[in-house]
Each structure stands twice: as structure tokens, then as C-alpha cells.
C-alpha positions, -999 to +999 in steps of 0.1 A: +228-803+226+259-797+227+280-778+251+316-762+243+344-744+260+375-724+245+405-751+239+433-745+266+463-759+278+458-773+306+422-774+311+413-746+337+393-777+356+423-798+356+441-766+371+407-764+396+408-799+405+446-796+420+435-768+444+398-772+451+380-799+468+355-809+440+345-848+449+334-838+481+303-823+466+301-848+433+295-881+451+274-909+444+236-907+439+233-881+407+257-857+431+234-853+460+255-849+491+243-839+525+242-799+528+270-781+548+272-751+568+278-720+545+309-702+552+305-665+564+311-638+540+342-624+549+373-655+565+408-641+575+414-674+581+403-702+556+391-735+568+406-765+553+385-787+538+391-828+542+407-845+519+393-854+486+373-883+480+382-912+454+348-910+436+352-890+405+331-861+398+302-854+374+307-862+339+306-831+320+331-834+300+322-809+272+318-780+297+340-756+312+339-754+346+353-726+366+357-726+408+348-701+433+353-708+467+328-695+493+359-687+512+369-656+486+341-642+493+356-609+510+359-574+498+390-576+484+390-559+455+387-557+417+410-548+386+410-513+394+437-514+418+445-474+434+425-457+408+395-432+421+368-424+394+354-393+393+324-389+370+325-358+349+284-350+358+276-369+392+244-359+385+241-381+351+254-413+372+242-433+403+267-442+426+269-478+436+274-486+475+308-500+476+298-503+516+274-525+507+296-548+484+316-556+507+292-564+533+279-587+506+315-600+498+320-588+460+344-573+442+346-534+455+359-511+425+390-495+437+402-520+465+434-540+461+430-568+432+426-597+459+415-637+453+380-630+440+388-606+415+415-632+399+389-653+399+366-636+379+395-628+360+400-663+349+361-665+343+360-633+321+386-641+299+371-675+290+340-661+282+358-632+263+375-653+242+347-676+237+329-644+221+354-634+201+351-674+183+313-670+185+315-635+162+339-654+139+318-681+131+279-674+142+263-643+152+287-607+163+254-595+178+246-627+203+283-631+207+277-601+230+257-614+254+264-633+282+232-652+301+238-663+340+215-687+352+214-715+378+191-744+379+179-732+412+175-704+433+201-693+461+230-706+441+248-673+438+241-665+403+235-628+409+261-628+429+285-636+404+262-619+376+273-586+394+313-592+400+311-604+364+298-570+353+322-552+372+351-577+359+346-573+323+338-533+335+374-529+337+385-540+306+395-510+287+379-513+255+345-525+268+318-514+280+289-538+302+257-531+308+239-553+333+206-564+328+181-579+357+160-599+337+149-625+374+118-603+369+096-623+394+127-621+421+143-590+408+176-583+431+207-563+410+196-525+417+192-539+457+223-551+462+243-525+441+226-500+469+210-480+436+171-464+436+152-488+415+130-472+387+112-485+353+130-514+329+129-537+311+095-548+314+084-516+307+102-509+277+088-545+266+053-535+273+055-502+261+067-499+225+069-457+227+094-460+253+133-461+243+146-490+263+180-466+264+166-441+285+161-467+315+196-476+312+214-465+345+249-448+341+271-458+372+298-440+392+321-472+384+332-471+348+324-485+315+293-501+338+252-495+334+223-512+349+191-516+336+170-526+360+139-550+355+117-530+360+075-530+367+062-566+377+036-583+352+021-618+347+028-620+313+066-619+317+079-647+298+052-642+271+064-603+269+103-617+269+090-642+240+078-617+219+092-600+187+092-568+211+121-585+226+148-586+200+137-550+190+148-540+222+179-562+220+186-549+189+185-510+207+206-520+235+235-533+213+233-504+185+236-480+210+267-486+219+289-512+198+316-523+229+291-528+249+286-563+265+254-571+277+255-595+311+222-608+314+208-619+350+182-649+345+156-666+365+168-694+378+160-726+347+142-746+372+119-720+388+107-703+358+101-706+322+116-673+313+151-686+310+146-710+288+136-681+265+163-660+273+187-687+264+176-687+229+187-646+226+226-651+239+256-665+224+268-681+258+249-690+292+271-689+325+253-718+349+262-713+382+261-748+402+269-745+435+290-768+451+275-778+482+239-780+471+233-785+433+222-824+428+237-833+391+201-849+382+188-811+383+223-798+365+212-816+340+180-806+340+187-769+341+212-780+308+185-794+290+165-763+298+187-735+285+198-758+250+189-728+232+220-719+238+244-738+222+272-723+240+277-731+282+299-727+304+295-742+343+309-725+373+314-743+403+301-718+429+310-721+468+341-746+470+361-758+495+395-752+496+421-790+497+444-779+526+482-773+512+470-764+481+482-732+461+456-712+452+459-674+446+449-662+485+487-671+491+499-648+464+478-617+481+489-622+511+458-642+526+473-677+534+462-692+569+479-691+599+507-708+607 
């Protein structure tokens, strides 16, 4: 398989690699390193991280890899800077809990544009650009969709599944729909504080039911959910079938800037993402830092080569003390 990024000067993990400490979690062993304390949600005050280790880290050298430090993870805002959205029905729309976002440390549509939502900045605009070469040259309709997966659970892929969504959400000329497809751990309508209701299971089960009437229009704009919707045994079989790209195909038709930001089971944990892979025109694997052993990495790779299109972000790293990093810019350095 083989796995490709968008060319850049310089390399966004060259960029990473003089602010982040990355060889502290890529050591020797296939990159198992002893697990660390998670950081809590919301720091005023990063810690530093020690200094970098001499052992290089993984070798993916075809893959794009993109850092988000655990430290960032405060509600601090998103691209939508001052601007208050008022929905022309509030009746037609469901109104996400921003409370809740930033209890759960994710972007918060309408706070100041803080560290996180830079990042995600820098992550949505190499996966937008890597659609706009996949529509060239392969498929406009897979070049739409965006899967995020990790190759295990509890290494923040809906996490960043859902500030992705609301990223690319404020983008003027496109629209996102988020999809929960983790339909044996289903999370996205939870932590977006919305009432959870039928999906995408049913619509696959179902073939009298118009996917696009599940959809869930959102108080935050250009954004809609579809949640996964009624558990079933026969998941991956359902998501398998020719129903599947039928329902795909509605999705995308009915409304052509829409990007759909798919939410996978993790590749290691279930078989459905393997099957998902093959429907998308890019995969987002979330490795994170401080946890992921490169052996299963690769494993989750191998997995998800559907896909010929993947891009690795480097979830939960530790800041190299000194180092710039855009916290200093917003006004968030530590004290002095």
C-alpha cells in the first residue's frame, strides 16, 4: 500500500518535530514506551516535557503526520471568532451543548480562535487540499469523504472526529456532515449534548427509509449529524453491502459542498473499518502519543489499505520546553 500526503515546504512534521516532543513516545521496542499520566482537560499552565531523546522516531516516511498536544485541550475556541448564529427556524435545528465542549476540551463555536482550533486548522487544510488532488485525478465523489479511525480504542479519534467537523464547518463554501459510523461504541450525538434518534443503521437496514431524513441540522453552521443509529449484529455485513454506497450515494447528492467526516470503529477492535476504508478517499488515523505501540500502527495501516490515501495524526503530545508553538501567539505561554 501505499500511503501519501500533499507535497509542502517544509514538511508540517519537520515543523512538529521543532516544537513537540515526539521521541519520547517513539523509542525502542516497535514504540512501546511505558504509559504516562494523561494531562487534565483544561492547563493554564503547560507542563514542560523533558528533553527529547536521541532515538529517532517511527519510520513512516510516506505519511503525514500532524501533532496535537493533550495540553490544547481547552475550550478555547474555533474559526468563528465573535460571530453569534442564530438559526432562522430553531425548531428545524438541534442545538449542540457548547457547555459540554468545553468541559470535554473541544473547539466551542463562537469562542476566541485559540491553540486547538489552529491546530485543526493546519489538519483541515491538508486534508482539504489532499481532496481537491484526489477529485483531479481519482474519484470527486470519495474525494469527499474523510474516514477517522485509530488502531485502538481511547486514542481520541472522536475527539478529533468532532473538532474536525466543526473546523472544516467554518469554511465558507462547505458544508460537513458528521457521520457516527463506531456503531458497536456509538459516542458523537453524546458528547455533542444532542437527543439521539434513528441512523445510519437504520437507513441501511431499511431500504424505504431516506437516509436524509435522519440527518440532524445543528445550531452551529454549515454542520449536521447523522447519528448511528439502532444497534444490530450484522453491522459490518449491513455496511458491506451494496445498500451502503446507495446510501453514500444519497448523502453526497443531496447536497454537492457537502463533506462527509466519517467516525470509524477503531481498525483493531472491529472489522467494520476495514470496510469503511474502502468507501473514502482519505483515512485520518489518530495515534496517540503516549500509548500507541508502532507494531499495532502498523497493523491498524495494513487494516484500512483500502484506502490508498492516509494521513497520521499524532494525538496527545508533549510540549519540548522553549519551544514556539502557537499557545504563545494567543496569549497562553507559561508562567514566568
Amino acid at each position: 500500500m501505499t500511503v501519501t500526503k500533499p507535497d509542502r515546504e517544509p514538511s508540517l512534521l519537520e515543523r512538529a518535530a521543532k516544537v513537540y516532543d515526539f521521541t519520547a513516545h517513539a523509542r525502542a521496542r516497535g514504540g512501546v514506551v511505558p504509559p504516562v499520566q494523561p494531562a487534565a482537560p483544561v492547563v493554564d499552565t503547560p507542563v514542560a516535557a523533558p528533553a527529547p531523546a536521541a532515538a529517532p522516531a517511527p519510520d513512516f516516511a510516506d505519511a503525514t503526520f500532524l501533532a496535537i498536544p493533550e495540553e490544547l485541550r481547552a475550550p478555547i475556541g474555533d474559526e468563528f471568532g465573535d460571530e453569534v448564529y442564530y438559526p432562522e427556524d430553531p425548531d428545524d435545528t438541534a442545538r449542540i451543548d457548547r457547555g459540554m465542549l468545553a468541559a470535554n476540551g473541544m473547539i466551542v463555536p463562537g469562542a476566541p480562535v485559540g491553540p486547538l482550533a489552529e491546530e485543526f486548522r493546519l489538519i483541515k487544510r491538508q486534508l482539504l487540499i489532499a481532496s481537491a488532488r484526489i477529485a483531479e485525478s481519482e474519484s470527486a465523489d470519495k474525494a469527499r469523504m474523510i474516514l477517522v479511525c485509530s488502531a485502538r480504542p481511547e486514542d481520541g479519534k472522536t475527539f478529533c472526529a468532532i473538532n474536525l467537523a466543526l473546523s472544516i464547518a467554518a469554511e465558507r463554501d462547505t458544508e460537513v456532515l458528521l457521520v457516527d459510523a463506531d456503531v458497536a461504541k456509538p459516542d458523537i450525538v453524546k458528547q455533542l449534548g444532542l437527543i439521539d434518534g434513528p441512523g445510519l443503521l437504520d437507513a441501511l437496514s431499511d431500504s424505504r427509509i431516506d437516509v436524509e431524513d435522519l440527518v440532524i441540522a445543528t445550531d452551529v453552521p454549515h454542520l449536521s449529524i447523522l447519528p448511528a443509529g439502532t444497534k444490530t449484529a450484522m453491522d459490518t455485513e449491513l455496511l458491506a453491502s451494496a445498500r451502503t454506497r446507495a446510501v453514500i450515494a444519497r448523502l453526497l447528492a443531496a447536497n454537492p459542498r457537502r463533506i462527509i467526516i466519517i467516525d470509524s470503529p477503531p481498525a483493531l477492535a472491529a472489522s467494520a473499518a476495514s470496510v469503511l476504508a474502502m468507501r473514502v478517499g482519505q483515512v485520518m488515523l489518530v495515534v496517540r502519543a503516549d500509548r500507541t505501540p508502532e507494531s499495532e500502527l502498523r497493523a491498524a495501516v495494513n487494516i484500512l489499505d483500502g484506502c490508498e490515501h492516509i494521513q497520521l495524526v499524532l494525538n496527545a503530545v508533549a510540549y519540548v520546553q522553549g519551544g514556539a508553538r502557537f499557545g504563545s501567539y494567543y496569549g497562553q505561554d507559561s508562567a514566568q
